[in-house]
N, C-alpha and C positions, 0 to 999 in steps of 0.2 A: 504506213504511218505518214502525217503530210508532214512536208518541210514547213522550219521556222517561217515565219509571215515576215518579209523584209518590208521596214517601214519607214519612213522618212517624218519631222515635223517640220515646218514651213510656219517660221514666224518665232523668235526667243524673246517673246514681252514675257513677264510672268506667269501667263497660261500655256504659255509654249515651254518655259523649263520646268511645270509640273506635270506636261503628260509626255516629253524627251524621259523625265525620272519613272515615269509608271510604267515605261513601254519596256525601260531598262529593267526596272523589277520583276516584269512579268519576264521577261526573255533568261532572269535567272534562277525564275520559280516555279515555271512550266515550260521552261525551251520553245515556247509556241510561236514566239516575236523574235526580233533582232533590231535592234536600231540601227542603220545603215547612212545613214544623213539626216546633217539638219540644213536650214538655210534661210539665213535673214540679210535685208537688206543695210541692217548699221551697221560699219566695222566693227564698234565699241562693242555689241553685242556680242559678233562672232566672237572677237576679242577676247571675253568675259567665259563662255563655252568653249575657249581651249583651252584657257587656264584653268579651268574648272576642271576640262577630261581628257586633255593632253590630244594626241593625235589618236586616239583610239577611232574617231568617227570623222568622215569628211565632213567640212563645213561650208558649205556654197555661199555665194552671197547675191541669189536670186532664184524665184520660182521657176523662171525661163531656165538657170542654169540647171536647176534637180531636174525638170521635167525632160531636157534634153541628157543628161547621163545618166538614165536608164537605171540604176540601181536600187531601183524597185517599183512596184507597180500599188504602194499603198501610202497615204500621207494625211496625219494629221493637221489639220489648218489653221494657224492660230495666229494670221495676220491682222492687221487693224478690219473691223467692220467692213467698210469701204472700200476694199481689197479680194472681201471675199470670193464675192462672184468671179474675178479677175481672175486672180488665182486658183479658185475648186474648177473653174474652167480650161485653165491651161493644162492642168494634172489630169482630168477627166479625160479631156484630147488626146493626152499621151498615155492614156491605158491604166489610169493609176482611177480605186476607190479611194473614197477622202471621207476623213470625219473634221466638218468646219463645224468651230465652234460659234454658238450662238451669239447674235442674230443670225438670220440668213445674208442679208443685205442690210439692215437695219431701215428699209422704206418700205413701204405699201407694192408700191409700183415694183420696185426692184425685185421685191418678193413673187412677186407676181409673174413677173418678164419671165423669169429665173427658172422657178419652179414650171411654170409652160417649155421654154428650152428643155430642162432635165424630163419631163414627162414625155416629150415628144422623141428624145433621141437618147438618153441614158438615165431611165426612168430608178435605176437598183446604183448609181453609182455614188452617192451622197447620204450618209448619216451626219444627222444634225446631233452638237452637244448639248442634250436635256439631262442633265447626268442628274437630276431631282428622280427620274426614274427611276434610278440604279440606287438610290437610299434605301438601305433595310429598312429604317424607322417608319418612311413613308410608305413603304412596300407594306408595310402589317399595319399599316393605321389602312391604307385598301384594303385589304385582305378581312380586317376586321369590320369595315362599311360593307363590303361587300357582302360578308354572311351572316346579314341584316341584325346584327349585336345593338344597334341603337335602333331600330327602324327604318322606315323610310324617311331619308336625308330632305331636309329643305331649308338651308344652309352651309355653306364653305368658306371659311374666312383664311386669309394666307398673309402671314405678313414677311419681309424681308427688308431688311433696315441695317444698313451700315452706321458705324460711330463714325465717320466723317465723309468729308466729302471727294468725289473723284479726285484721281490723281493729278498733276500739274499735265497736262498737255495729254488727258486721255482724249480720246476722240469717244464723242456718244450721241445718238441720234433723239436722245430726248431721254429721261429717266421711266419712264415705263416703257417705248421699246428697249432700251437697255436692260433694266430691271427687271420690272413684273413682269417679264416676256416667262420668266422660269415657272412665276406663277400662276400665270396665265394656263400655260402648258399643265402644270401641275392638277388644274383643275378642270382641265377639258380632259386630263389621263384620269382622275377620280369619276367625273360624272359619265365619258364616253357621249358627249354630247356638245352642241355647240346652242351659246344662249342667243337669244332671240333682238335682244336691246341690251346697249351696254354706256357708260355714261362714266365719264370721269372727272375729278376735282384737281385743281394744281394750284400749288403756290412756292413762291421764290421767300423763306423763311429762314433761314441762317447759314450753312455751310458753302453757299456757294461763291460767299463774298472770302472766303479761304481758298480757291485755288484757282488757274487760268482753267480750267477744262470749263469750254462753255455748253451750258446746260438748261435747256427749258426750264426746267423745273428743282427742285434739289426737295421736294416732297410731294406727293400725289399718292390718292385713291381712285382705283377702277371696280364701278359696281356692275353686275351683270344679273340679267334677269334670263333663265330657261324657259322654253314652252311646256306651258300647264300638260299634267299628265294627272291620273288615276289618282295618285296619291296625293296630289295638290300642286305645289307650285314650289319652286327650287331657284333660288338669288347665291349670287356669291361677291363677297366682298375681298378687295385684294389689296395691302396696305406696302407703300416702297415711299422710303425716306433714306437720305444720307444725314440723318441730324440726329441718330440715337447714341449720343456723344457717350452711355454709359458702356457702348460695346456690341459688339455685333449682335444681332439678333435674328432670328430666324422660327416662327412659331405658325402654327396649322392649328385648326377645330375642323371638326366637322361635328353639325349638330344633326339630333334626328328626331324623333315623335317619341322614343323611347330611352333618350340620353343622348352623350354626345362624347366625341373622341378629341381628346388632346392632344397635338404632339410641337413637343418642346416649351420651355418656361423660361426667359431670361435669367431667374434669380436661380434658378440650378445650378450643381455644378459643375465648371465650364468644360467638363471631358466625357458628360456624359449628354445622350437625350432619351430622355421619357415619354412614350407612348401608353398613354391609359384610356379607357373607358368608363363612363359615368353613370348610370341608371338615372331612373327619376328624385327629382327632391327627396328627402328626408330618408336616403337608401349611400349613408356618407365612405363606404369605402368601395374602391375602386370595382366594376366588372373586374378588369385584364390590366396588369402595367408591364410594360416590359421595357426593361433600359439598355439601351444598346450605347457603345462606348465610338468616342471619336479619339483623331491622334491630336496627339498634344502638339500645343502651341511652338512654332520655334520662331526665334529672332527673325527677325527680319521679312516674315512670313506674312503673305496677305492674311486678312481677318479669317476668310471665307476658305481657307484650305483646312484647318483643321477639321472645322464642322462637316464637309464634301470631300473632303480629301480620298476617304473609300468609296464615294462616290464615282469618283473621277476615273479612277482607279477600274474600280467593275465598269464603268462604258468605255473606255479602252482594250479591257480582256474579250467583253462583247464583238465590238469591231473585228479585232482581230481573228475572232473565232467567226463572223461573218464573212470575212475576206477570204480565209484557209479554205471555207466548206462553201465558197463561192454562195452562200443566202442572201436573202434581201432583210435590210436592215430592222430592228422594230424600231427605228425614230428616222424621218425621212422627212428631207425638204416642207411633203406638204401638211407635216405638221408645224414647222417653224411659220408657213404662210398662215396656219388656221388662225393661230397664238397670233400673227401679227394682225390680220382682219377683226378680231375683235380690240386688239388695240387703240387701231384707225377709230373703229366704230363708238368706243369711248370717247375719242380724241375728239369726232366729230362733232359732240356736244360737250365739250370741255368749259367747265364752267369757271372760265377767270377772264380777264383781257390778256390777249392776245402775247401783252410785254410783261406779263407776269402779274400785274401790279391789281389789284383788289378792284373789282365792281365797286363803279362811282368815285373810283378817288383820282 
């Protein structure tokens, strides 16, 4: 039988104490994990996670320090963006697999540099977090494109939309690598392909004049065009805003030649999401629905954890059971670069002035 997977997380922003709590849950639910450390550079933080969990867990107050006491060879990474390669690299040197969560590096280049290092010399030792992967809802909205329920697909629209804007002093390398980078991924993992030309829209429109996190953009669209095949031609459209002030939002279609798949509806409600199927006009009730449930809201809780929260949750029990049986990961580095290369390639033809401000004004 294999031993508990001893596992550290690096980094207690709030992405670091919600997969510190999944890693705990799982190690009480399957004995598979253990949490063995965490370690952040704020005092205030550490601070905050021992009043939280008493001395139960050491608490380091740097990557150098876990990576030098040994006390496990696996670590979640959940330090600022800009950190990341720093850090998945000091862990990686000392023997440890890491799941750093998304970006890779949040630049082009970085991505780039990064993913050639890990290919050249520790090609199995980084799982990137696309935890979109690990959604039921999204899993059977695939499952049901896939065994061609609507026909052949030629369109995917994805939206992702916060009700407000970054937090005071997040660090972001721009709202679509930040953002749509999930989307992005989401629909290079539907299509299994990468598009040909890709083109994006930005504008500085309300929320950003609310907080210090400085941001390109605080609304943008990324449109992507695939190379023509058999069945005709295949576009995808990907929609990320921080100004959907009514509340978080999170919805998917995919269309096809024989109907089209929905998943999720803002005006729903908010514990559940619905995945259904639609034939053609004038045929008004559904192929397939299926409602799959999320966890409920709690105080003080980002938006985005109740909706992903089992999300988050199954690519953590993943990792882990990748690290135990020594496998190579299913989401790796050079998928965070693909997702970021069509980015760039939007970026490249970014249709606004450069300072946000409107063509011609």
């Amino acid at each position: 039988m294999l031993e508990p997977l001893k596992i550290a997380v690096a980094g207690l922003g709030r992405m670091g104490w919600i997969h510190a709590q999944h890693v705990g849950e799982l190690a009480k639910e399957t004995g598979a994990c253990q949490l063995v450390a965490v370690a952040d550079a704020s005092a205030e933080r550490r601070q905050k996670f021992i009043d939280a969990h008493g001395a139960s867990v050491p608490v380091l107050s740097s990557v150098d320090e876990l990576a030098e006491a040994k006390l496990c060879h696996a670590t979640v990474v959940v330090t600022p963006t800009e950190k990341h390669r720093e850090h998945a690299t000091r862990l990686i040197r000392a023997g440890h697999r890491v799941l750093v969560e998304k970006p890779l590096t949040g630049q082009l280049a970085g991505d780039r540099e990064f993913a050639a290092e890990l290919d050249a010399h520790h090609p199995q030792a980084l799982m990137l977090a696309f935890q979109r992967r690990f959604d039921e809802a999204l899993s059977f909205a695939r499952e049901l494109m896939q065994s061609g329920a609507i026909g052949p697909v030629f369109k995917i629209y994805s939206a992702l939309e916060d009700s407000g804007p970054a937090p005071n002093g997040y660090q972001s390398d721009g709202i679509l690598s930040d953002m749509s980078i999930h989307n992005v991924d989401e629909i290079l993992w539907l299509t299994g392909q990468l598009p040909e030309a890709a083109l994006a829209v930005g504008s500085r429109t309300y929320s950003h004049r609310l907080t210090t996190c400085t941001e390109d953009f605080d609304d943008a669209v990324l449109f992507m065009w695939f190379p023509k095949q058999a069945v005709g031609e295949l576009t995808a459209q990907v929609q990320v805003t921080r100004n959907h002030v009514s509340g978080y939002r999170v919805e998917s279609a995919i269309f096809g030649e024989k109907g089209h798949i929905r998943l999720g509806r803002f005006a729903q409600r908010p514990h559940e999401v619905i995945v259904e199927a639609y034939g053609p006009r004038f045929q008004p009730d559904p192929l397939v629905q299926r409602i799959f449930a999320v966890l409920p809201d709690q105080p003080g809780q980002a938006e985005f954890v109740a909706r992903f929260g089992k999300s988050y949750k199954a690519e953590v029990a993943a990792f882990v059971e990748c690290c135990r049986a020594g496998t190579p990961f299913p989401i790796t580095h050079r998928d965070g670069l693909r997702a970021q290369e069509v980015i760039a390639a939007g970026m490249r033809k970014m249709l606004t002035c450069a300072d946000g401000s409107r063509i011609g004004s």
